[in-house]
N, CA, C and O of each residue as an XYZ file, in Angstrom:
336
protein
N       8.940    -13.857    -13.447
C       8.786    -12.430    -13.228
C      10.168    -11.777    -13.276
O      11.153    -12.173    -12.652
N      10.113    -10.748    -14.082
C      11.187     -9.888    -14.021
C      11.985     -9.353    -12.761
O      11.188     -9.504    -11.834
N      12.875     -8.936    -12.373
C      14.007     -8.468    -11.607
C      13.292     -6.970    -11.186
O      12.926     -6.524    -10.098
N      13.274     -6.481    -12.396
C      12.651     -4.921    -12.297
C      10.873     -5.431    -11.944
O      10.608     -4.796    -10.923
N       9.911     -6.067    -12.242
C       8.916     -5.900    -11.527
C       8.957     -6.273    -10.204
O       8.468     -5.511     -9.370
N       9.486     -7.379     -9.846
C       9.758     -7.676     -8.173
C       9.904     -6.962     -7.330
O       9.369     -6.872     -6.225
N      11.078     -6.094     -8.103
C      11.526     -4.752     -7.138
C      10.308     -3.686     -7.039
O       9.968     -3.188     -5.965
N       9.654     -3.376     -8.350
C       8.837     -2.462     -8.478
C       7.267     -3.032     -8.141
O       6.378     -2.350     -8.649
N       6.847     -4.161     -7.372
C       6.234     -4.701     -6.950
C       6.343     -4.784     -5.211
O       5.388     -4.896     -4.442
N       7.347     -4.721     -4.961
C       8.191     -4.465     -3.487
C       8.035     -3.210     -3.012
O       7.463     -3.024     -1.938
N       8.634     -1.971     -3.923
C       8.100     -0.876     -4.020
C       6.782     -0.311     -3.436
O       6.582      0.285     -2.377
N       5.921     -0.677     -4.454
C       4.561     -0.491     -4.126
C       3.934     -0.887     -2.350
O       3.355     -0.252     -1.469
N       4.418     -2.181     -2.509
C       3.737     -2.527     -0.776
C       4.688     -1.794      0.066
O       4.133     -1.512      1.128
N       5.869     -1.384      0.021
C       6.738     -0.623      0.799
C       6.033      0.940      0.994
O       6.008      1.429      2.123
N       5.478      1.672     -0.154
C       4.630      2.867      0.163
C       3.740      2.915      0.869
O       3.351      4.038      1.189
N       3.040      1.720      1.412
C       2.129      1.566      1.650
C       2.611      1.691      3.698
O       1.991      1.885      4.744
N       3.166      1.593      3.538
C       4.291      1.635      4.954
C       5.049      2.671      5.234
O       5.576      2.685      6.346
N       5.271      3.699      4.378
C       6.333      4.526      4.505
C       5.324      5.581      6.207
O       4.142      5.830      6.441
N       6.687      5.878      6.976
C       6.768      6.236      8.304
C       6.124      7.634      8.117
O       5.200      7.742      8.924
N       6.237      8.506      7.517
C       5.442      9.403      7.321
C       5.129      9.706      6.186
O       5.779      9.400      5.187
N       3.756     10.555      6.204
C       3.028     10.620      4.440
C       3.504     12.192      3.859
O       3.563     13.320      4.348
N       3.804     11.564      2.515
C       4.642     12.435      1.796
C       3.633     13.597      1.259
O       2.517     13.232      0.890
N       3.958     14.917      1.200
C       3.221     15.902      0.617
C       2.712     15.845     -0.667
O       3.245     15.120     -1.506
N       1.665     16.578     -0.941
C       0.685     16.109     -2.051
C       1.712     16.307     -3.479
O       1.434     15.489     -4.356
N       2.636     17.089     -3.762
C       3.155     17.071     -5.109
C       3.765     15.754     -4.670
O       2.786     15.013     -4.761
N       4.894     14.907     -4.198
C       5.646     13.714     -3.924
C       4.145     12.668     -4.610
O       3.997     12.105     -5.695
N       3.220     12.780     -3.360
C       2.104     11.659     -3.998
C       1.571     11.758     -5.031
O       1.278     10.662     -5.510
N       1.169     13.010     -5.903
C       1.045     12.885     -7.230
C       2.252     12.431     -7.986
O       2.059     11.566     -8.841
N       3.212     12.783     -7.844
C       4.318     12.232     -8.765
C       4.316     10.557     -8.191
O       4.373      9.652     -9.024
N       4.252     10.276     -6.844
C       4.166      8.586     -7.107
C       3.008      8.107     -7.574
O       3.225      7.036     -8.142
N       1.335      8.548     -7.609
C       0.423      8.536     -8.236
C       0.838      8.213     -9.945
O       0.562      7.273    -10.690
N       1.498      9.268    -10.104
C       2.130      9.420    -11.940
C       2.390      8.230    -12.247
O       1.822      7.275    -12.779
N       3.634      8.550    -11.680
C       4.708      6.798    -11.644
C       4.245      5.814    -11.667
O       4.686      5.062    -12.536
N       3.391      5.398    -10.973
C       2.976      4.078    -10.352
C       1.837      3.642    -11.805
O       1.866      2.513    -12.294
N       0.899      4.746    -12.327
C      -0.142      4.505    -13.062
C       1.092      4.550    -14.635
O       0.818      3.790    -15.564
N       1.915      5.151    -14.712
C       2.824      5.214    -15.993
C       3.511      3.676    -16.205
O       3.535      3.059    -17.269
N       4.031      3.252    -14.979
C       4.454      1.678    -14.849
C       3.704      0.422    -15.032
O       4.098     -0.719    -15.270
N       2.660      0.859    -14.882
C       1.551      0.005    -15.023
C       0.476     -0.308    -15.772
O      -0.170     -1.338    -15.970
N       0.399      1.451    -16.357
C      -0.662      1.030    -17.642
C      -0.269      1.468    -18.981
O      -0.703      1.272    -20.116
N       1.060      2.372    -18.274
C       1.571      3.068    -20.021
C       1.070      4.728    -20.143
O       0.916      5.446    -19.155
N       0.907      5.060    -21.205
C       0.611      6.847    -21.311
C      -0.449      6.839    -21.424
O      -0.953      6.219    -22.361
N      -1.250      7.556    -20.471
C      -2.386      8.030    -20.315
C      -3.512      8.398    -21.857
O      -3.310      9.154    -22.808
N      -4.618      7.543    -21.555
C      -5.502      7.536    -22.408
C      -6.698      7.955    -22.435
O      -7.547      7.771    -23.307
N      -6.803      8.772    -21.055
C      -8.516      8.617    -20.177
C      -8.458     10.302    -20.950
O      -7.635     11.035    -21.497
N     -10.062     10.301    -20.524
C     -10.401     11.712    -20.837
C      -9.887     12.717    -19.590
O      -9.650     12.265    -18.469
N      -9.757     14.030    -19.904
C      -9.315     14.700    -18.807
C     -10.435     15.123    -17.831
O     -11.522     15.452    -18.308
N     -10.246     15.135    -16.539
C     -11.809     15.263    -15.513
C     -12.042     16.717    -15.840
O     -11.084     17.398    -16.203
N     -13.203     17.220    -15.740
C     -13.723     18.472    -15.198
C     -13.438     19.412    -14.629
O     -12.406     19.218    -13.986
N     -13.950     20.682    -14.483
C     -13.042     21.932    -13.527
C     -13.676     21.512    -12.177
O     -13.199     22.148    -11.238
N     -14.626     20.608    -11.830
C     -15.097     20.503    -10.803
C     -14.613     18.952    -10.013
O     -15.107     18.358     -9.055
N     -13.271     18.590    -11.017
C     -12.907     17.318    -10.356
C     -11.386     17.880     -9.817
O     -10.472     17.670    -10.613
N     -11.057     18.511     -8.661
C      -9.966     19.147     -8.787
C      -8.816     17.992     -8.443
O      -7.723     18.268     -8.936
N      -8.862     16.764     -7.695
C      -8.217     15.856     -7.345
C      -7.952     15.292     -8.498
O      -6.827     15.180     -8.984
N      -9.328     14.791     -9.139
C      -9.183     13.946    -10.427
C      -8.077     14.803    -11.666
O      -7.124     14.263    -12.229
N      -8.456     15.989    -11.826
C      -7.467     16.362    -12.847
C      -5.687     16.347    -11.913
O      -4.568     16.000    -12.289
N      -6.179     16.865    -10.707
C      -4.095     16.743    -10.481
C      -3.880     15.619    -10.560
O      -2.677     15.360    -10.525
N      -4.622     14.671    -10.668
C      -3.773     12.903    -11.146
C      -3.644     12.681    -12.159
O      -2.724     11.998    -12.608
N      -5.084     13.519    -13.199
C      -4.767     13.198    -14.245
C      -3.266     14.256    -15.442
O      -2.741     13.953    -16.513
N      -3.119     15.299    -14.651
C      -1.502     15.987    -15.051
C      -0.765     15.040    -14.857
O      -0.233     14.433    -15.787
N      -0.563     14.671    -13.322
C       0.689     14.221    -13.148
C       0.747     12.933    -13.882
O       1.843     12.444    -14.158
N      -0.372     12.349    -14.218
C      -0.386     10.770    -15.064
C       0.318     11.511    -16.371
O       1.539     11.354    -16.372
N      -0.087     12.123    -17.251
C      -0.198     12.463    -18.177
C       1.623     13.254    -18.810
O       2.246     13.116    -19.863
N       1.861     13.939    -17.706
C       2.914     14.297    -17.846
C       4.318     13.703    -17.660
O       5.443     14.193    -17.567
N       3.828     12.485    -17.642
C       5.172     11.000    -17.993
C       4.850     10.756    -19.278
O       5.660     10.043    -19.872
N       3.771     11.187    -19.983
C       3.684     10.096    -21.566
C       4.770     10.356    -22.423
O       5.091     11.484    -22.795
N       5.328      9.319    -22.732
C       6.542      8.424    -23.241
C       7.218      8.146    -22.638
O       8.158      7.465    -23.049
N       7.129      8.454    -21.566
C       7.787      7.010    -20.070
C       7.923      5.863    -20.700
O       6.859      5.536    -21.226
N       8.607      5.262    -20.839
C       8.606      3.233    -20.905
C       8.229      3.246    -19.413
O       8.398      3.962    -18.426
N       7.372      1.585    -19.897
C       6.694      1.642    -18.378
C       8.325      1.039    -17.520
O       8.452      1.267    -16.317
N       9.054      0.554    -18.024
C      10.410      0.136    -17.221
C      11.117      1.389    -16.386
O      11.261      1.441    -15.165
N      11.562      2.493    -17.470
C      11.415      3.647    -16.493
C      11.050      3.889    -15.952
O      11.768      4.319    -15.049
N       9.506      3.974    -15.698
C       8.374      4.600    -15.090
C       8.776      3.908    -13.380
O       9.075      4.533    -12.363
N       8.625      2.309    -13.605
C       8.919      1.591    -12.483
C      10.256      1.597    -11.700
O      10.260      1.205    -10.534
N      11.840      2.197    -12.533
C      12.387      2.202    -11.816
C      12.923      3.976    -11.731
O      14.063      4.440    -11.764
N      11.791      4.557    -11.631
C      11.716      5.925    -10.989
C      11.142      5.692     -9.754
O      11.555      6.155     -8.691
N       9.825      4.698     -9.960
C       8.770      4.830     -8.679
C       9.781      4.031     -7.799
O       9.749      4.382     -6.620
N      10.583      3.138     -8.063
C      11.377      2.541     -7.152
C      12.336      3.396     -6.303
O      12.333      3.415     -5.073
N      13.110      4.060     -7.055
C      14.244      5.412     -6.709
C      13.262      5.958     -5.696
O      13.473      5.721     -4.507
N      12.333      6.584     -6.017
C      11.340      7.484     -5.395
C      11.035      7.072     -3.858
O      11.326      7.759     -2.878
N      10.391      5.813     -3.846
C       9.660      5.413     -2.483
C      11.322      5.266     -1.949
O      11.688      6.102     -1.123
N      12.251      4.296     -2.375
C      13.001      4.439     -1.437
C      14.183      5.662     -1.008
O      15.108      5.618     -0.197
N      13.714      6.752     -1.925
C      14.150      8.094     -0.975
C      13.544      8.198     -0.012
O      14.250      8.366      0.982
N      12.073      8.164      0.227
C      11.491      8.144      1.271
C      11.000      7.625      1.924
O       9.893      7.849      2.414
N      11.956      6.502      2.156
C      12.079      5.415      3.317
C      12.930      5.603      4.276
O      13.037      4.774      5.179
């Protein structure tokens, strides 16, 4: 395993812990991040006017495409540990 997934694997369970929960733009952008690192640029259809959660994930997913997922992961890394 890579250096950069370990960390960005560390990352992830570290959010999962962070001392207080970050406001909804922060969690969509780690939402972004996390799905950009992991699956690449968004491919899904866009949700409905009646999915209002589902579409703000699906912006913020969407609005990394051409992220390398390596970037992607060591943004989400930068990220959680600002707010640690």
């Amino acid at each position: 395993m890579s250096d950069l997934k370990s960390r960005f694997d560390a990352a992830v369970a570290q959010s999962k812990n962070l001392s207080e929960r970050p406001d909804n733009a922060t969690l969509l952008k780690i939402y972004g991040l996390y799905k950009q690192g992991t699956v690449g640029d968004n491919t899904e259809k866009k949700p409905g006017f009646g999915d209002m959660v589902g579409r703000a994930k699906w912006d913020a997913w969407n609005g990394l495409k051409g992220t390398s997922q390596d970037d992607a992961q060591q943004q989400y890394i930068d990220l959680i540990a600002s707010l640690s």
